[in-house]
Residue, then its C-alpha position, 0 to 999 in steps of 0.5 A: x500500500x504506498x500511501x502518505x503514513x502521515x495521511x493515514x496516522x492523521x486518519x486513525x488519531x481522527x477517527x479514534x479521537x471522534x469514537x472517544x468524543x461519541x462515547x463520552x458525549x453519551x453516544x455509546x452503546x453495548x457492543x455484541x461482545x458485551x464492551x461499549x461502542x461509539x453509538x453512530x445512528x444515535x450521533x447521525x439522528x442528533x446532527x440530522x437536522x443541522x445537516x444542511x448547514x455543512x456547505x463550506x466548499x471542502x465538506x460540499x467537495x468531499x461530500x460530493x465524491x463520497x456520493x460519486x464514488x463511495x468505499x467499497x466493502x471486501x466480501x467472501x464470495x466461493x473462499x474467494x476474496x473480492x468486493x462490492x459497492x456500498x448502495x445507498x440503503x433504502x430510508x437512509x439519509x444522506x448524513x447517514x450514507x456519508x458517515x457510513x462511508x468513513x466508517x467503511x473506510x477506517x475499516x478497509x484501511x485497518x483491518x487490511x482489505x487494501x491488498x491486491x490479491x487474488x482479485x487484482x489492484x483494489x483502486x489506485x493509490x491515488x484514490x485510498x488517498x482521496x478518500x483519507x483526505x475526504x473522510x477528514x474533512x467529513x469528520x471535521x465538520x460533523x463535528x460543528x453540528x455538536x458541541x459536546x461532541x466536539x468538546x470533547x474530540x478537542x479534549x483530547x488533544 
């Protein structure tokens, strides 16, 4: 994978910062395994209303090629490795389809999905750097939409 570590670092510290900031903003939840998680739906319906709000040019741009040319998801298909588009689910808002997305790519990138094997080259390099760039911007604005949320992303810097 020849990606920007700094990008990726920057990535992962963003996302993680904002899964602490949900959990202690009230937004958590019980995992299957019995642990807490970050209770994204509950977050998603808290800035839903304020979603319109995010027009700046960066959040429109990244907005935009999340909708164009969203993550895809790696699926085993027959013992074989391969991949699918993320469809927009049907009843799911457009804040929920965008945040679904950045989900979706923190789990490619951590969990190892990037690889070109068996199923050929996942995507140019380019493009994992796009949607890293993009899924920062997203996180940054979300995070305009609520304040105690945000207070405490901010806290932990």
């Amino acid at each position: 994978m020849k990606l920007d570590e700094h990008l990726v670092y920057k990535f992962f510290v963003a996302f993680s910062r904002m899964e602490y900031a949900l959990k202690r903003a009230g937004f958590a939840q019980v995992a299957r395994h019995g642990g807490a998680e970050p209770a994204w739906d509950a977050f998603i319906a808290s800035i839903e209303s304020r979603w319109a709000e995010l027009g700046s040019r960066d959040f429109t741009e990244a907005r935009d090629y999340l909708l164009r040319s969203p993550p895809r998801r790696q699926v085993l298909r027959n013992s074989t490795l391969d991949w699918e588009e993320t469809p927009h689910r049907a009843n799911e808002t457009e804040a929920g389809f965008i945040v679904r997305c950045v989900k979706r790519i923190r789990n490619n990138l951590f969990h190892g999905g990037k690889f070109p094997s068996p199923v050929g080259p996942v995507a140019p390099p380019e493009r994992d750097t796009q949607l890293l760039k993009h899924s920062l911007v997203i996180m940054h604005f979300v995070l305009k939409l609520n304040e105690r949320v945000k207070f405490f992303f901010e806290e932990t810097v």
